[in-house]
C-alpha positions as CSV (number, residue, x, y, z in Angstrom):
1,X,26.0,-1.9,-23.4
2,X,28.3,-5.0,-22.9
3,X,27.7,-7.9,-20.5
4,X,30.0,-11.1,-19.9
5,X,27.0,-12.9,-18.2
6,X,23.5,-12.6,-18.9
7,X,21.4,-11.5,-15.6
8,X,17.9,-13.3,-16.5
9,X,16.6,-11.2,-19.7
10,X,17.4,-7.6,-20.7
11,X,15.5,-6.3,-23.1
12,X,14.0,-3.0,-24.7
13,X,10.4,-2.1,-22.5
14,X,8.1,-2.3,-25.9
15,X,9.1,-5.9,-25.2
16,X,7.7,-6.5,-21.9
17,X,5.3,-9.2,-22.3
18,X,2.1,-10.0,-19.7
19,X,3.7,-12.1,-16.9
20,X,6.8,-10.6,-17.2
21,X,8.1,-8.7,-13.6
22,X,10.7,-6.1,-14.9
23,X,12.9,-3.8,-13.1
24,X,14.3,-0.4,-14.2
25,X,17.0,2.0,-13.0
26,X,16.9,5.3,-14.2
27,X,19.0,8.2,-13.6
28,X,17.5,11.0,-16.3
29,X,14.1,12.0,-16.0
30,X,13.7,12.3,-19.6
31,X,14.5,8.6,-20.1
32,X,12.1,7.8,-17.4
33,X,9.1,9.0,-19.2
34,X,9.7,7.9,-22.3
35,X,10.1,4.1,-20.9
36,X,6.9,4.8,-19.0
37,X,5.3,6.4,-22.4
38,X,6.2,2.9,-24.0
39,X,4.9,1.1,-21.5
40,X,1.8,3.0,-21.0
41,X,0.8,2.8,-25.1
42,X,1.6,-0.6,-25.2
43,X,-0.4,-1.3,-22.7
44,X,-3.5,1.1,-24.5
45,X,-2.6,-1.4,-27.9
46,X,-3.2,-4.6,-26.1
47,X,-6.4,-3.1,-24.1
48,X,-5.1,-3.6,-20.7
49,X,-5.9,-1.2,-17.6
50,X,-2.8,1.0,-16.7
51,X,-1.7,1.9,-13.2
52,X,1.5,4.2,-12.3
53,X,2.4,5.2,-9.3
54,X,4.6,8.0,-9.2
55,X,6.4,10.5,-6.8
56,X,5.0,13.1,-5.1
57,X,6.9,15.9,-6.7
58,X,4.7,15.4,-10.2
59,X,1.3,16.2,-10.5
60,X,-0.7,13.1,-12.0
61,X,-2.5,14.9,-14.5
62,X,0.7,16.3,-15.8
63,X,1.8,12.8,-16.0
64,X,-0.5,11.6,-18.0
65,X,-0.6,13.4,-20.8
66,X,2.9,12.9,-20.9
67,X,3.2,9.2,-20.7
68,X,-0.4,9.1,-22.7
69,X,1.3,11.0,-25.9
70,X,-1.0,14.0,-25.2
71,X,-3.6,15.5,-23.5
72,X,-6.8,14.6,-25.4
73,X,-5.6,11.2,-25.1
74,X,-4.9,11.4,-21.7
75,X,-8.0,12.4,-20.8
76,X,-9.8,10.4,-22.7
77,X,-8.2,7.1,-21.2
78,X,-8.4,8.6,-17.7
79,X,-12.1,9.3,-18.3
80,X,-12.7,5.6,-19.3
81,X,-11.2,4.2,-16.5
82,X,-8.3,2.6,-18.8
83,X,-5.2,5.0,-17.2
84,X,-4.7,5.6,-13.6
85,X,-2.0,7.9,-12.3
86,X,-1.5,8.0,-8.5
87,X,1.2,9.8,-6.3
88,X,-0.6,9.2,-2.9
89,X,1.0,7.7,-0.5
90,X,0.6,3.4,-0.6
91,X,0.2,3.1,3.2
92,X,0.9,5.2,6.4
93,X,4.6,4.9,8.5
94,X,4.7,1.8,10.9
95,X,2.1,-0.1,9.1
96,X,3.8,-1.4,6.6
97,X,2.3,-5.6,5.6
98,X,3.9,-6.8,2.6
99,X,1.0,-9.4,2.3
100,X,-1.5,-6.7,2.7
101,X,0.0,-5.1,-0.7
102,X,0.3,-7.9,-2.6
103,X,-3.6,-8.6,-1.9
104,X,-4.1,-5.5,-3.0
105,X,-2.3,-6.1,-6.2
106,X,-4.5,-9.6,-6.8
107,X,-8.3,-7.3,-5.9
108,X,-6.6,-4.6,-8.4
109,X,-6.1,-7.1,-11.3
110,X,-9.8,-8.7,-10.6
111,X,-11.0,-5.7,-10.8
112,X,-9.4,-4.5,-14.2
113,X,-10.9,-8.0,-15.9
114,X,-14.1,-6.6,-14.2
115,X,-13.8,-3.6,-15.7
116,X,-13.6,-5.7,-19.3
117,X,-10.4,-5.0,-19.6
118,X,-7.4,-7.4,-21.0
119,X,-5.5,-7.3,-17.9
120,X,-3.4,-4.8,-15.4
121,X,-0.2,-3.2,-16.4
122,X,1.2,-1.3,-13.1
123,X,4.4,0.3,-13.1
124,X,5.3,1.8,-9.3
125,X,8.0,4.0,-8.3
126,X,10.3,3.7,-5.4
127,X,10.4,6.5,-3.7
128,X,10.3,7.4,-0.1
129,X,7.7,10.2,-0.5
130,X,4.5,7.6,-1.5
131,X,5.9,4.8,0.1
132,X,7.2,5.7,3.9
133,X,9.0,3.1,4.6
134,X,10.4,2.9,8.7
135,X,13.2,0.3,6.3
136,X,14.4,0.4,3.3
137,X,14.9,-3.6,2.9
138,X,11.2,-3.7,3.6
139,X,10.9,-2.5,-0.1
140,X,13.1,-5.9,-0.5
141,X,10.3,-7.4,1.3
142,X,7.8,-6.5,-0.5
143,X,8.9,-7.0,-4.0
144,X,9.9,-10.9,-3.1
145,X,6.3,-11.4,-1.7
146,X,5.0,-9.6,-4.7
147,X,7.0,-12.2,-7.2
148,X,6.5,-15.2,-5.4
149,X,2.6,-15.1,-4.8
150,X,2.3,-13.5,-8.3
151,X,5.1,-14.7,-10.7
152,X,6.9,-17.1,-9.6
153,X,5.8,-20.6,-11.2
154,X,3.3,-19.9,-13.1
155,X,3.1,-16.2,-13.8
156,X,0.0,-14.5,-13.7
157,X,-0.8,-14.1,-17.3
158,X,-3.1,-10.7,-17.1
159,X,-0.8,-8.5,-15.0
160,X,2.2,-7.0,-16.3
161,X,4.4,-5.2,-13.4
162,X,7.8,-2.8,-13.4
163,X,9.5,-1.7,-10.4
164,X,11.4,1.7,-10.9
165,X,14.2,3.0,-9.1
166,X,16.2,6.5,-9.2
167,X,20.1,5.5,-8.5
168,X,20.2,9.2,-7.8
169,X,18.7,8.4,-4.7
170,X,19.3,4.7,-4.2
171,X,22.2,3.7,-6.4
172,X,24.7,1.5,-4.2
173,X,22.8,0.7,-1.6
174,X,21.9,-3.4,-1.0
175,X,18.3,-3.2,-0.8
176,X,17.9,-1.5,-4.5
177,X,20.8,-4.0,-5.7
178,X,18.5,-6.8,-4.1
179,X,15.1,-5.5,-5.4
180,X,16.7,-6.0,-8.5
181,X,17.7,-9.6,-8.3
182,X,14.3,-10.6,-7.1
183,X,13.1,-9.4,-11.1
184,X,14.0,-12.1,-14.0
185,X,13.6,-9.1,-16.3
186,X,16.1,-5.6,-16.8
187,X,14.7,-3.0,-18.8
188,X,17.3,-1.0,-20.7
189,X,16.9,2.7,-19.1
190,X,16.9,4.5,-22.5
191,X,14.5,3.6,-25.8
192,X,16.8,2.8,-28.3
193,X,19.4,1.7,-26.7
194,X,21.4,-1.3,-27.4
195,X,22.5,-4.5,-25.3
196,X,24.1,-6.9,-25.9
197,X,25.1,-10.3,-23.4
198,X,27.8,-13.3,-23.8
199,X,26.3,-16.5,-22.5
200,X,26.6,-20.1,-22.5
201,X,25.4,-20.6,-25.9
202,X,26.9,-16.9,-27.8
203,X,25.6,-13.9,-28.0
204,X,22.6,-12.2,-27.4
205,X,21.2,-8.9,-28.1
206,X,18.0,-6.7,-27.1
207,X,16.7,-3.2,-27.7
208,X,16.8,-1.5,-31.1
209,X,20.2,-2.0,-34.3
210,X,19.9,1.0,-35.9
211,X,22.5,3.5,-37.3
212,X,22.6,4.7,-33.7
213,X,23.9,1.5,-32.7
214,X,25.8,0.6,-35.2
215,X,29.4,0.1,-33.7
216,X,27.8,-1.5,-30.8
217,X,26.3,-4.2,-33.1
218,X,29.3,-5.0,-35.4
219,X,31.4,-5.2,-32.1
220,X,29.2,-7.5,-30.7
221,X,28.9,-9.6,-33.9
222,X,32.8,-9.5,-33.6
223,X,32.9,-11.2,-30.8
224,X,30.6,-14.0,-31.7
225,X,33.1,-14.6,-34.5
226,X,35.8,-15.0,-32.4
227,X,34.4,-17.6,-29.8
228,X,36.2,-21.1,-30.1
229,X,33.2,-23.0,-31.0
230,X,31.7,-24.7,-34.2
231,X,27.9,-23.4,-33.4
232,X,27.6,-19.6,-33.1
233,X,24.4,-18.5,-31.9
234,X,23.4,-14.8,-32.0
235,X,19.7,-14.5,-30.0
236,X,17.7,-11.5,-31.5
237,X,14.4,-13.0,-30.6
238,X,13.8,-10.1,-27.8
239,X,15.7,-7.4,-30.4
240,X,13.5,-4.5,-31.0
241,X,14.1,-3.3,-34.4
242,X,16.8,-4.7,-37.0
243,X,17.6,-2.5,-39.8
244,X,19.3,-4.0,-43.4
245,X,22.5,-3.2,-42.5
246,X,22.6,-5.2,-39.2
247,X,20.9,-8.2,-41.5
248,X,23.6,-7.6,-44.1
249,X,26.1,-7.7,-41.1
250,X,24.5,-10.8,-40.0
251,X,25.1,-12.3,-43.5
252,X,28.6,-11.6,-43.5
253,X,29.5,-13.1,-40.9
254,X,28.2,-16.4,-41.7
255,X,29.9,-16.0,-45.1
256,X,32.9,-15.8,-43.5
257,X,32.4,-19.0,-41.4
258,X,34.6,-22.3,-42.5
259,X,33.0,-25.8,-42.0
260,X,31.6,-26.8,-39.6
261,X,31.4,-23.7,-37.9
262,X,28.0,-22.3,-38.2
263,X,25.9,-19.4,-37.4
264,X,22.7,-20.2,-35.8
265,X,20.3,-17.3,-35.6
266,X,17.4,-17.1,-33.1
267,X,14.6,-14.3,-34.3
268,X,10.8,-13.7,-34.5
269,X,9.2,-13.6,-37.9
270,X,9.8,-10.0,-38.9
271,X,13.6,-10.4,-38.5
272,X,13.8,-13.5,-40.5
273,X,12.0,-12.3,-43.0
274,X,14.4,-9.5,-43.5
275,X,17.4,-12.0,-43.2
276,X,16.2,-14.0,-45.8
277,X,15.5,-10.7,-47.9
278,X,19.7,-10.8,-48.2
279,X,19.7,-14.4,-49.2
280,X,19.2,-16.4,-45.5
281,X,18.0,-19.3,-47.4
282,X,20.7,-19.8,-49.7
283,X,23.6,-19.3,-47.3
284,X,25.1,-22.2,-46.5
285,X,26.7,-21.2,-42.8
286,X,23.6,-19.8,-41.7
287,X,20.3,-21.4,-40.2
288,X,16.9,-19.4,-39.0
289,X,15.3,-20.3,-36.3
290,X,12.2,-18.4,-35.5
291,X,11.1,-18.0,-31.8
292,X,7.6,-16.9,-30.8
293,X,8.1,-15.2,-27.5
């Protein structure tokens, strides 16, 4: 996936931090519970309280062992309070108060920290069936009260919230394409994927390089070559999962850089480690710099 301008931060949903506000449009179903099975065990890892609101058409017991990675484990995290799984409906036709929800948000992260655990991670469906709205742009409403009591300057650092959408049902229409500019963060629709953006600085990609991804990589590392500058920064500090031949790839490229062009690379620890595994010290083209995000 190829994009001439980055829209706020893409990345792969295992990278969805606390304080983050991401957005996701799916289209298979498949794809939608495997995002919401990352989601859900990263949230287990980091001992935060999980919340998912779903559609009315799946039961939520069903859902949880699903998005759980099993039954025993579903139950047990439903038993200790640490996975909720909802498809009732959030509030009743014509009474529909944005502020109302968003209070409701703040009582239900209180009551997670209560609860002793790390903090709220709620992913919510939109979907017509548990939320009747009398408008759809009242689900535009909503979301931009949401971010801006919430995340908007300084993000609440214990809740973690995604917004899904089905394009099935609301692809092209302005309110989802709205929703989604309210969120500063895109989650790729399929674990594994690849993405990769051309910004101001170079290029950055998110999600996972792998022999899956392989093309996509070296095309995008192609590119980066090719810009008319003398600093070329690739960003892989949000990037999944690296494998040696993306690193190797990496290498070359700076090889093949003339004074004073120069390949900058932007990573967290576990990347750099692995560049420097093919000689990221000694190259001459090529600097690390690590990122903690």
């Amino acid at each position: 996936m190829l994009e001439d301008v980055s829209r706020g931060r893409t990345i792969g949903v295992d990278r969805l931090q606390p304080g983050d506000h991401g957005f996701l449009a799916f289209s298979d179903d498949d794809e939608r519970w495997d995002v919401l099975g990352v989601f859900t065990q990263r949230g287990f890892e980091r001992d935060e309280k999980v919340l998912l609101l779903v559609d009315a058409d799946h039961h939520p017991s069903a859902v949880a062992a699903r998005v759980a990675g099993g039954t025993a484990t579903a139950r047990k995290a439903v038993q200790t309070g640490q996975l909720v799984v909802s498809n009732a409906p959030r509030f009743a036709r014509g009474r529909f108060d944005p502020g109302r929800l968003v209070e409701g948000v703040r009582r239900r992260i209180d009551t997670g920290i209560a609860d002793g655990f790390t903090g709220l991670r709620s992913a919510c469906e939109m979907s017509l069936a548990i939320a009747p709205l009398d408008r759809l742009d009242q689900a535009v409403e909503y979301e931009t009260a949401l971010h801006d009591a919430v995340f908007a300057g300084q993000p609440e650092p214990r809740f973690t919230a995604l917004c899904y959408w089905d394009e099935r049902l609301f692809g092209g229409t302005s309110a989802m394409a709205e929703v989604h500019a309210v969120h500063p963060v895109t989650l790729l629709p399929r674990v594994g994927a690849l993405h990769v953006a051309v910004n101001a600085d170079g290029v950055t990609i998110t999600g996972d390089s792998d022999l899956a991804n392989r093309a996509e990589f070296s095309a995008a590392l192609h590119t980066l070559g090719n810009l008319q500058r003398a600093r070329l920064v690739l960003d892989i500090t949000d990037l999944s999962f690296l494998d040696a031949h993306s690193a190797a790839a990496v290498h070359r490229l700076a090889a093949r850089l003339d004074p004073p062009r120069h390949l900058e690379v932007r990573c967290r620890g576990p990347h750099r480690r692995l560049l420097h595994l093919f000689g990221g010290r000694s190259q001459r083209q090529l600097s690390i710099v690590t990122e903690h995000r």
